[in-house]
Steps between C-alpha positions, in 0.01 A plus 500: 500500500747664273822721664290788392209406654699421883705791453126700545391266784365669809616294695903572431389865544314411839864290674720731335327812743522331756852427471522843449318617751699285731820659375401836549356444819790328669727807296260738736474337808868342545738813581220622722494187672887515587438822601241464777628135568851441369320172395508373159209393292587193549562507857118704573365180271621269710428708826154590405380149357597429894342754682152447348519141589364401786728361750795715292652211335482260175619190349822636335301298190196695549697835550722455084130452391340789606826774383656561195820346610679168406538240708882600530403834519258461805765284670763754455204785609433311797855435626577858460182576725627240754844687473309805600263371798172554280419084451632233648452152357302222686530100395137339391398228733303325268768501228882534544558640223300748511535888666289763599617861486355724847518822524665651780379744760806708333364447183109581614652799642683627179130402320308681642718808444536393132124425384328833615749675300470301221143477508530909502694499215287238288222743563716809343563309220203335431200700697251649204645204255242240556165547673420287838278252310803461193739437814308222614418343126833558422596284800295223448612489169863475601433204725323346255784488312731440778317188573473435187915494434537308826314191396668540140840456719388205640591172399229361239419869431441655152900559491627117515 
């Protein structure tokens, strides 16, 4: 394939939109976030990856896979939640170096303030966009992916 040739591929088009769309999106929904919340992006990430699982709480390792923070990041995240009475931190059993984040009833409380309104304002900024049956392909097709990058990440994946 020549440069000309990739510079033309659908596929750079394709990631680069979604990057883009990402962007915009989080541009959108952040300041109204703090507003209704006073959380973060980063803190709702971490808070909402929590509150839709069931028992409220993940393997710390689990939780850095499934948000767009860095390890660091998600550690730093989490011990300003803790700080704050939203998570607390439980050791694994089965593996001492290992942690699970919980969410608190403090943090369940603040939640489920937080999601109706954000779920309100997803739906002014997106309602009319996409039809009910592109919503649904166009999740699927984002978890595809998703997976998709997760086993890449792993070791023997396409990326060592």
């Amino acid at each position: 394939m020549t440069a000309e040739q990739a510079w033309g591929d659908e596929r750079l088009t394709t990631v680069g939109l979604l990057f883009e769309s990402t962007t915009g999106l989080g541009r959108i929904f952040e300041p109204q976030l703090s507003a209704d919340s006073g959380l973060s992006h980063q803190s709702f990430d971490v808070l909402v990856r929590l509150a839709r699982t069931p028992g409220y709480r993940l393997r710390m390792s689990e939780l850095a896979s499934q948000t767009s923070l860095t390890p660091s990041g998600l550690t730093r995240s989490v011990d300003r939640l803790e700080e704050s009475g939203m998570v607390s931190r439980e050791s694994c059993p089965d593996d001492r170096r290992g942690a699970f984040a919980v969410l608190s009833e403090r943090g369940r409380a603040v939640m489920d303030e937080a999601i109706p309104l954000h779920i309100a304002h997803i739906g002014e900024v997106l309602n009319g966009v996409l039809t009910p049956s592109e919503e649904r392909t166009l999740s699927s097709l984002l978890r595809k992916i998703r997976d998709h990058v997760h086993t890449v990440e792993q070791p023997g994946g396409l990326g060592d």
